[in-house]
N, C-alpha and C positions, 0 to 999 in steps of 0.2 A: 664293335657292332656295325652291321651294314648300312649305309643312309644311303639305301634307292629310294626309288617313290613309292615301289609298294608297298617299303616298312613306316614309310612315314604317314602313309594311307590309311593303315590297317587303327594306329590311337585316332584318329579322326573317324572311320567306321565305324567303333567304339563309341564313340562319344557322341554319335549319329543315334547308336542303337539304346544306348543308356536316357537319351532324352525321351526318343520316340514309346520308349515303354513307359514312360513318368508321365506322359499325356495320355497314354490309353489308362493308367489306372485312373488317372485324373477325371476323364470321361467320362468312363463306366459309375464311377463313385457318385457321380451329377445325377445319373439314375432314380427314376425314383422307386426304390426296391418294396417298400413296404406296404401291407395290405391294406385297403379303405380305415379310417377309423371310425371305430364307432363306442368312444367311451368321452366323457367328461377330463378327465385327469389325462387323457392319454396324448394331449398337444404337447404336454408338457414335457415325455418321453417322447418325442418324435424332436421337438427343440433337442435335447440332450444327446441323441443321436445324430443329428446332422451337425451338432457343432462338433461333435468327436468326431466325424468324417470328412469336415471340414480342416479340423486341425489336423487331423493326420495325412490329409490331403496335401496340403502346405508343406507341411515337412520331407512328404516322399517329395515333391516335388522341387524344393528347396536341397535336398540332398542328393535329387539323382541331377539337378541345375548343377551343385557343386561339384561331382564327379566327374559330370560331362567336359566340364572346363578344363578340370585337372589332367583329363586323357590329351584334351586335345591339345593345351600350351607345354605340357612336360614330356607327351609319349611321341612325340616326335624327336627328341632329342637324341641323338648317334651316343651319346656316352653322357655317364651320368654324373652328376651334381654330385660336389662335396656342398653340405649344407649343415652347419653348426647348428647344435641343438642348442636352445633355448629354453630351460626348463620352466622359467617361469609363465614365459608363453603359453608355452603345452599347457600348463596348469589354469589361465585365465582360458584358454577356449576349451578345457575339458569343462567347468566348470560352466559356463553362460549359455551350453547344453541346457544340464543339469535344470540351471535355476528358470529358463524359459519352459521348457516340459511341466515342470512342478506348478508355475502359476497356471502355463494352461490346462493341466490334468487335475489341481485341483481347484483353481479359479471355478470352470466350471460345472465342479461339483455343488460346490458352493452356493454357485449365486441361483445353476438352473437345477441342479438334483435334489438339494434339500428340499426343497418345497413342493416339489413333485411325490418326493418318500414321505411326506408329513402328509401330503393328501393322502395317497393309497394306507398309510398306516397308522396316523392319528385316529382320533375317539371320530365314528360314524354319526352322522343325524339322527335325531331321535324316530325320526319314521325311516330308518333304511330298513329292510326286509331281510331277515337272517335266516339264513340257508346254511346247513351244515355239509360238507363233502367232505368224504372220507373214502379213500382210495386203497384199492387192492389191486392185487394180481388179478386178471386186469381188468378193471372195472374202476369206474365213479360212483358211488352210494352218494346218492340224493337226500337228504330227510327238509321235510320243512315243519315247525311246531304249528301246532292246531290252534282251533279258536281261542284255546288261554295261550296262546301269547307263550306258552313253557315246550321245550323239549324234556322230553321222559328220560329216566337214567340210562346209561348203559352199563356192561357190565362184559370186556372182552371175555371171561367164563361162559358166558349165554352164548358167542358167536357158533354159529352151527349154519348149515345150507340153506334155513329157512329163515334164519335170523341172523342175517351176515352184520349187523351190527350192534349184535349183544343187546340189546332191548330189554329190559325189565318190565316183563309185564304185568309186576305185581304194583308198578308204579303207574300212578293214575292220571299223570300228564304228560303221560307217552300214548294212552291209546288213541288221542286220536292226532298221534303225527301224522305224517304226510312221507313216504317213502316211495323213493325211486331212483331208476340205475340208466347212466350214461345223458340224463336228462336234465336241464337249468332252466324252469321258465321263471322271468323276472318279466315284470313290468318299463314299460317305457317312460324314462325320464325320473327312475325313485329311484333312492340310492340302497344297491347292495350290497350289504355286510356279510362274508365268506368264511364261515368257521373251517380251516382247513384241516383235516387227520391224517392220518396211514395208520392200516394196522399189518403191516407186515415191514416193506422197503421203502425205501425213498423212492418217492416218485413227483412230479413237477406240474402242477397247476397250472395250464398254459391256453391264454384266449386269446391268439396273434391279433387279433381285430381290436380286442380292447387294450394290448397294451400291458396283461395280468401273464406278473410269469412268478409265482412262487411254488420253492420246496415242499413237499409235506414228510412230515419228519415224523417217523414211529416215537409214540408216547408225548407226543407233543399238538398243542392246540394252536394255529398262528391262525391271525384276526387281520384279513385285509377287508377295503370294499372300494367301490366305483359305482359310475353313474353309467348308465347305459344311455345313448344318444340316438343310435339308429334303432328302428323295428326289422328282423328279420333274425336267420339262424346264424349262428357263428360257430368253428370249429373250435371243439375243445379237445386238448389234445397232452399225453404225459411226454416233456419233455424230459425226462430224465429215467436210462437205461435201468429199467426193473427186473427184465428179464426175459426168457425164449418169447415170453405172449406180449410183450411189449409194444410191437409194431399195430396189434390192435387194439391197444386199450384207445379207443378214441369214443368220442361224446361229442354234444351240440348245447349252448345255449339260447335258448330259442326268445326273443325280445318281443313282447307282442303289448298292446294298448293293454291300459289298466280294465276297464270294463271283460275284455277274453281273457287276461289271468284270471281273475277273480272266477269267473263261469270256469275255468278249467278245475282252478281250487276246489269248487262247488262240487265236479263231476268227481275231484280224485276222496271229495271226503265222502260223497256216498258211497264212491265204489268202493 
């Protein structure tokens, strides 16, 4: 092999370039990427995501540290190293890998996820406010149950254009639900219990602001909820590929003082 200087140049160049990118992701990652928040539970997923960004941060930065070194004390070398394998070696550093990742990927599962998934998915307050959503191609069906406190049966046989969610109207604490499409208004500061549906595909449950990201799953009822913290509208939006009209299924949940829910309620049960 040739040992001029600009072969011996070139694994330090290297080792230049391998650093210099482990600091720009390192940078960029410091960012603070995510939108305002405006839920109760949702510090808790913003803790769980900056220690994963943290921890991953660490390690790119830790291994593209180790690389850089490697380039630049061994790739200068005109000819190369006989170096006897050690297998036991190999085996203690494949492995203290292994068992570092594991504590920190599921360390902090543990200590910060569970308790975050036990809020959003545990039994709700007795006064949270149940809202049923039920997604299509592509649209948000709204219902919310009326003065008793019941939602009326449905019956997917009934769905038709006028009755996109099967509504029995021979049942008598359905007529005076509350329906409506692409639209959430909850109250500020109560908590919300989310009966989610599909009646066709899978589609995704998605309020970047508050933190809410679940599937809805044909033939299936999943029960999340949260606290809403700020007053104003929020994008709701299906994160998950349903289909050609996909890119518009989009919605708002709109957060407004207890007193204007209530007068909205009032206008949607007269109308």
């Amino acid at each position: 092999m040739n040992d001029t200087p600009s072969h011996r140049s070139l694994p330090m160049a290297f080792a230049i370039v391998v650093w210099l990118l482990a600091a720009v992701v390192v940078v960029l990652g410091l960012k603070d990427w995510m939108p305002p928040l405006a839920s109760e539970h949702g510090a808790g997923i913003d803790s769980m995501l900056r220690y994963s960004l943290f921890c991953v941060g660490v390690l790119i930065a830790g291994g593209h540290a180790v690389l850089g070194c490697f380039l630049w004390r061994f790739g200068r070398r005109a000819l190369p190293t006989d170096v006897r394998v050690d297998f036991a070696r190999e085996r203690r550093w494949s492995l203290i890998p292994v068992v570092i990742l594991a504590v920190v990927a599921e360390g902090g599962v543990l200590v910060i996820g569970l308790p975050v998934w036990g809020k959003v998915y545990g039994d709700a307050p007795a006064n949270a406010l149940v809202i049923e959503v039920t997604g299509e191609q592509f649209a948000w069906n709204v219902r919310y149950p009326g003065p008793d406190g019941k939602f009326g049966r449905t019956d997917p046989k009934r769905i038709t254009l006028d009755n996109p969610l099967g509504m029995d109207p021979g049942d008598l604490a359905g007529r005076d639900d509350i329906t409506g499409l692409n639209e959430i208004r909850v109250p500020h500061r109560r908590p919300v219990k989310i009966r989610l549906r599909s009646k066709d595909v899978l589609h995704s449950f998605f309020l970047p602001h508050l933190r809410v990201k679940q599937d809805a799953v044909p033939g299936m009822t999943i029960e999340l909820w949260f606290v809403p913290t700020e007053k104003g509208s929020y994008e709701l939006a299906c994160a998950e590929l349903c289909g050609f009209g996909h890119y518009e299924m989009g919605g708002a949940l709109v957060v407004t003082g207890e007193e204007e829910f209530q007068k909205w309620l009032e206008e949607k049960k007269n109308g």
